[in-house]
Backbone as a printed PyTorch tensor [residue, N CA C, xyz], in Angstrom:
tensor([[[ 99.5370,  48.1960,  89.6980],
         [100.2400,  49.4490,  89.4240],
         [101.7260,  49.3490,  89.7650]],

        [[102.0460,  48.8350,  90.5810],
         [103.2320,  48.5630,  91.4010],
         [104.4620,  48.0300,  90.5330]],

        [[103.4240,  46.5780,  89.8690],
         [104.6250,  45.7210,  88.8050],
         [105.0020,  46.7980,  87.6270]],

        [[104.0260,  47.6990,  87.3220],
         [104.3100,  48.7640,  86.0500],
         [105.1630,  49.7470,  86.6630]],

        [[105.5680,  49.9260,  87.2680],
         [107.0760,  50.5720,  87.9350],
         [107.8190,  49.7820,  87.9240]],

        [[107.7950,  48.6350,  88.0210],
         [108.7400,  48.2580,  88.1000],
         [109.2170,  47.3880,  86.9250]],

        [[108.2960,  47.2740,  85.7260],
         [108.8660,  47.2350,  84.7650],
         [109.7490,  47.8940,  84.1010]],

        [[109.2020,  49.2720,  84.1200],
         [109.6980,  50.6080,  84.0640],
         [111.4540,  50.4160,  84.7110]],

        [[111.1100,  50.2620,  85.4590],
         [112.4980,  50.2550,  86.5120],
         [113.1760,  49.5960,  85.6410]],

        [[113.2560,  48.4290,  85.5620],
         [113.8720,  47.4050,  84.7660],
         [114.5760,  47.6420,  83.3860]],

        [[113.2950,  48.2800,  82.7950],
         [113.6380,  48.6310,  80.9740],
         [114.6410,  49.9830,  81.2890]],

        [[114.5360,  50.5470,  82.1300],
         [115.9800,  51.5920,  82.4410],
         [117.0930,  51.0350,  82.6870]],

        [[117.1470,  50.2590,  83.8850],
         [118.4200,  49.3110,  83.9950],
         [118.5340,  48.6510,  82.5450]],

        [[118.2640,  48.2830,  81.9320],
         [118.5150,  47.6570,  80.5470],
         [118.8440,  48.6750,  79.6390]],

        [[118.3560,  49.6380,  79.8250],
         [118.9640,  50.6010,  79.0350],
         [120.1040,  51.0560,  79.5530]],

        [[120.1020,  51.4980,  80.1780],
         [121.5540,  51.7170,  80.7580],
         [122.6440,  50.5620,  80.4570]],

        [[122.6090,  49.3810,  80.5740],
         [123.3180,  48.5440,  80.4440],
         [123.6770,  48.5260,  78.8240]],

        [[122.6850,  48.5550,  78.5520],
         [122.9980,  48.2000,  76.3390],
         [123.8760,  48.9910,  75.9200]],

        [[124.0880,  50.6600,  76.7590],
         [124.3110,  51.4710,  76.8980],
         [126.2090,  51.2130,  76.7130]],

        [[126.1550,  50.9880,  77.9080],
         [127.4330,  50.5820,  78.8040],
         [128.1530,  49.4880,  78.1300]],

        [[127.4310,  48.4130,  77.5530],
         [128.3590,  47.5310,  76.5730],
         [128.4160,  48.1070,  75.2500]],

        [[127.8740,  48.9290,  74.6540],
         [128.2720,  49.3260,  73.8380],
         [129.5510,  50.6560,  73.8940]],

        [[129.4230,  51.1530,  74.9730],
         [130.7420,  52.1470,  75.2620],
         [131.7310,  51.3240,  75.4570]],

        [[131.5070,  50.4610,  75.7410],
         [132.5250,  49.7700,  76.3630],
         [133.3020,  48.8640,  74.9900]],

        [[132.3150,  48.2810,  74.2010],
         [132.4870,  47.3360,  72.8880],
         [133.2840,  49.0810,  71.6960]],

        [[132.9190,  49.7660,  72.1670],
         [133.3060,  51.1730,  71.2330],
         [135.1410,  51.2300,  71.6980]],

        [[135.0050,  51.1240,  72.8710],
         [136.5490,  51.5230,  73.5290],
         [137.3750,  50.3530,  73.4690]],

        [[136.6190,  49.0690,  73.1110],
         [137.3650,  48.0200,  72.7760],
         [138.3570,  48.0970,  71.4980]],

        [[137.1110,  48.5660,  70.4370],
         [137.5600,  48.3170,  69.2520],
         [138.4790,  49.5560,  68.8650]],

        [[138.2460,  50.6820,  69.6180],
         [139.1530,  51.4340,  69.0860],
         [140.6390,  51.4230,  70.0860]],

        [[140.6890,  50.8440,  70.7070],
         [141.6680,  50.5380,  71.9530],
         [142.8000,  49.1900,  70.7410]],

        [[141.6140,  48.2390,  70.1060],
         [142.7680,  47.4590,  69.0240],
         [143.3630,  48.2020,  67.6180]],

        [[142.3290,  49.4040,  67.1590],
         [142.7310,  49.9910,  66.3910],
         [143.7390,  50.9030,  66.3760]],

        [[143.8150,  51.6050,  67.5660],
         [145.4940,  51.7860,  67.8590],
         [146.2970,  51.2460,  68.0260]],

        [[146.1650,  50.0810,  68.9290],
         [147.0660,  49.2480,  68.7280],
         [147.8740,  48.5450,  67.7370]],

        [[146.5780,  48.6200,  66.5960],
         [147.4520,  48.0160,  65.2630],
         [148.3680,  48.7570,  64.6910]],

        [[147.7810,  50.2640,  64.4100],
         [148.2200,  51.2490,  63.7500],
         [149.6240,  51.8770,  64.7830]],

        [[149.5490,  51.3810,  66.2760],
         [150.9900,  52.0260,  66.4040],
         [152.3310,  50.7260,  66.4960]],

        [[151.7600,  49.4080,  66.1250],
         [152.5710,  48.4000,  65.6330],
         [152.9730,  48.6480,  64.4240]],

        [[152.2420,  49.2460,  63.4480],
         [152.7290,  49.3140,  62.2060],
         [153.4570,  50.5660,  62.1510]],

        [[153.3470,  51.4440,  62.5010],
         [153.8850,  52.6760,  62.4920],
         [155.6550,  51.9740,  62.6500]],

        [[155.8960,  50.8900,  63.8870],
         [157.0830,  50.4540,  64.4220],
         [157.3040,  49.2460,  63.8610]],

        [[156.4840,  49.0440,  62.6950],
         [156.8900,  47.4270,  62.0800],
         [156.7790,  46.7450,  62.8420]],

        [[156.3710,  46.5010,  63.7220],
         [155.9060,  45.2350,  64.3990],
         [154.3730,  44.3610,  64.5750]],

        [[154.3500,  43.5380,  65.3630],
         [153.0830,  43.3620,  65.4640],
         [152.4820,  43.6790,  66.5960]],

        [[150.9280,  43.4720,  67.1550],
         [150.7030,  44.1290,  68.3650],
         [151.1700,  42.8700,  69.4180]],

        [[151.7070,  43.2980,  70.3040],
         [151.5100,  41.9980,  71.4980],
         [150.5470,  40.8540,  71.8200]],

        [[151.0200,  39.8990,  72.5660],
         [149.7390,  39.2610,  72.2920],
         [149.2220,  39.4870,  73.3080]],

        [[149.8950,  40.1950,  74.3730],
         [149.0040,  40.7170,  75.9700],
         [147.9010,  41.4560,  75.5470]],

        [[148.4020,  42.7430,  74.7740],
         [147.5730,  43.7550,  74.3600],
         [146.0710,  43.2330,  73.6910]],

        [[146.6820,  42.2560,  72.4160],
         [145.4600,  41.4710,  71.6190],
         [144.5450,  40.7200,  72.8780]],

        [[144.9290,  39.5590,  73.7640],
         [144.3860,  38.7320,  74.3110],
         [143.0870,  40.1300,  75.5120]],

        [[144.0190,  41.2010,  75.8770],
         [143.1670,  42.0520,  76.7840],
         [141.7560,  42.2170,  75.7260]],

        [[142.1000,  43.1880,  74.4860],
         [140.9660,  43.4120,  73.9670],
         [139.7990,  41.7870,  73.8120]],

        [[140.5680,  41.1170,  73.0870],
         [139.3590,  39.9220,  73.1270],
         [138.9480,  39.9390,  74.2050]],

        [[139.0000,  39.7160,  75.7220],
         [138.2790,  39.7140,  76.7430],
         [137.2400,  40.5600,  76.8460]],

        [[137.8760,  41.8930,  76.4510],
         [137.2000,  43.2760,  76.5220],
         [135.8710,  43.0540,  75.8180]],

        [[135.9680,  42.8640,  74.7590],
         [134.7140,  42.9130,  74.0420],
         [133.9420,  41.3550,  73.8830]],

        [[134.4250,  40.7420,  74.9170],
         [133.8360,  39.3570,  75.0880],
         [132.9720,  40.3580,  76.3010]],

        [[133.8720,  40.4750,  77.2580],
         [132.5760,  41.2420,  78.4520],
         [131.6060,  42.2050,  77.9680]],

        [[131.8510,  42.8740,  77.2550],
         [131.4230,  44.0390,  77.0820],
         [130.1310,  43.1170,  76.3910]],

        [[130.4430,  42.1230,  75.3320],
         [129.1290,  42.0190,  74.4680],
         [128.3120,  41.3220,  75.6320]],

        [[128.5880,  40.6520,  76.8050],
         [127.7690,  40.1930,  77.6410],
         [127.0230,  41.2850,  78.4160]],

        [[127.5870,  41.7840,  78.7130],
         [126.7780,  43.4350,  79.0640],
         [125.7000,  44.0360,  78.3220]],

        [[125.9110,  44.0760,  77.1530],
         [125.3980,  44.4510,  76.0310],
         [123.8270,  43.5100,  75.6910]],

        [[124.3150,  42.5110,  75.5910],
         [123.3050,  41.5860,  75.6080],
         [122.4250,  41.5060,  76.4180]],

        [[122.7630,  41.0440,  77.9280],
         [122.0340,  41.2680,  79.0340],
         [120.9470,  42.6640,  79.1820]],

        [[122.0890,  43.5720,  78.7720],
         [121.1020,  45.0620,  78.9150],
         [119.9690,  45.2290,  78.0700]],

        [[120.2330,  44.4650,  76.9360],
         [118.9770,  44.3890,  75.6800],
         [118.0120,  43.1330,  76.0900]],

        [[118.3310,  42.1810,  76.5220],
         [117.0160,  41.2810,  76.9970],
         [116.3930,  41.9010,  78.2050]],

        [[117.5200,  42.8350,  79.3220],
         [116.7600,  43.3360,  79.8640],
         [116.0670,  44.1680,  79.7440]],

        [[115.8540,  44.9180,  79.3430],
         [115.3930,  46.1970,  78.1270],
         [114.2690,  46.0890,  77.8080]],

        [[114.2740,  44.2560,  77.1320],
         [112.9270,  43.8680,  76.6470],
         [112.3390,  42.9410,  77.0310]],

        [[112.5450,  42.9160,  78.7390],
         [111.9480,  41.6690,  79.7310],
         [111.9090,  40.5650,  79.1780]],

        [[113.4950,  39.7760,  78.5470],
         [113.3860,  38.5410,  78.1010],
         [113.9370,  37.9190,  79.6150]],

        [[113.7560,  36.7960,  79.8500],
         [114.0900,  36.2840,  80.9480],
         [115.7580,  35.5490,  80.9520]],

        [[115.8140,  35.5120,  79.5220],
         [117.4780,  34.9310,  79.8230],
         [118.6570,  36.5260,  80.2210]],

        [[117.8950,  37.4870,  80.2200],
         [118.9910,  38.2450,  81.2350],
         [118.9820,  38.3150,  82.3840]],

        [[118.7390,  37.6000,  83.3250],
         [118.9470,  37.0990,  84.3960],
         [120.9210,  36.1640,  84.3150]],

        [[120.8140,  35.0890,  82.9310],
         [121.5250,  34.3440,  82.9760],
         [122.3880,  34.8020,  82.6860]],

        [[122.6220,  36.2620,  81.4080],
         [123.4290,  36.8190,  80.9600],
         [124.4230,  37.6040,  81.7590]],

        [[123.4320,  38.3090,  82.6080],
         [124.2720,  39.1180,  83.8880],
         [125.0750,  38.0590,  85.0750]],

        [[124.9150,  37.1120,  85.4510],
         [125.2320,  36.2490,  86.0250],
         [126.8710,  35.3870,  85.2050]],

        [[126.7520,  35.4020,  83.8350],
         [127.3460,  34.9670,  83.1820],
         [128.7930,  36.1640,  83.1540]],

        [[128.2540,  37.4840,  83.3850],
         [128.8740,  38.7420,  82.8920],
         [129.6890,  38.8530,  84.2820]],

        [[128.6190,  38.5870,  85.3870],
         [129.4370,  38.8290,  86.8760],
         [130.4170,  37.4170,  86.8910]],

        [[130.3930,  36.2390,  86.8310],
         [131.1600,  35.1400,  86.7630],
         [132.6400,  35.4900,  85.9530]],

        [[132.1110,  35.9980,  84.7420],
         [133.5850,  36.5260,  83.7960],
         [134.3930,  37.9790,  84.7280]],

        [[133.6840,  38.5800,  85.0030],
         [134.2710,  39.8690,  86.3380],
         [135.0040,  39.0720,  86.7880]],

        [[134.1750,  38.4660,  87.8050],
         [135.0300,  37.5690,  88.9440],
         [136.1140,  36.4430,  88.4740]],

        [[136.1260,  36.2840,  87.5820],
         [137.1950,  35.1230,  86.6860],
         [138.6800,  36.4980,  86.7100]],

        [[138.5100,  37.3280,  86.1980],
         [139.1620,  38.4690,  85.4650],
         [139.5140,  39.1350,  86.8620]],

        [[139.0140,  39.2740,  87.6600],
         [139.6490,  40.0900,  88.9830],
         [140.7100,  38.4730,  89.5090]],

        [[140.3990,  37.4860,  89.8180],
         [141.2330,  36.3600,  90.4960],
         [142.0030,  35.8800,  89.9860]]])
């Protein structure tokens, strides 16, 4: 009975997470879509700070994303995914 809670448990944390990379993959893409549109507005192009942030952005985010969906559906490589997701954190904070 015990492990069925805590599957339970699990497929929430995974939901939540699929959740969370996808808000997050949402605020990416519309975070470059302004960006383009207020380069063009000024004839220019977007920075490449600005560009290089979003690629990160939705590089993490899809690891989030991912992770939250194998966890979701008790695949065992989200273990590796989240690990992979905290490693890129910790790359990105140092």
């Amino acid at each position: 009975m015990a492990i069925d809670g805590i599957k339970i448990a699990l497929c929430v944390i995974g939901a939540f997470y699929a959740f969370a990379g996808y808000a997050a993959t949402r605020a990416g893409l519309t975070s470059h879509f302004l960006d383009r549109a207020i380069a063009a507005i000024g004839n220019t192009r977007p920075s490449r700070m600005e560009t290089a942030r979003t690629v990160w952005l939705l590089a993490a985010a899809t690891l989030v994303f991912a992770g939250g969906v194998a966890l979701l559906f008790l695949i065992d490589i989200a273990a590796w995914l989240f690990l992979a997701s905290a490693l890129g954190q910790a790359l990105y904070l140092f």
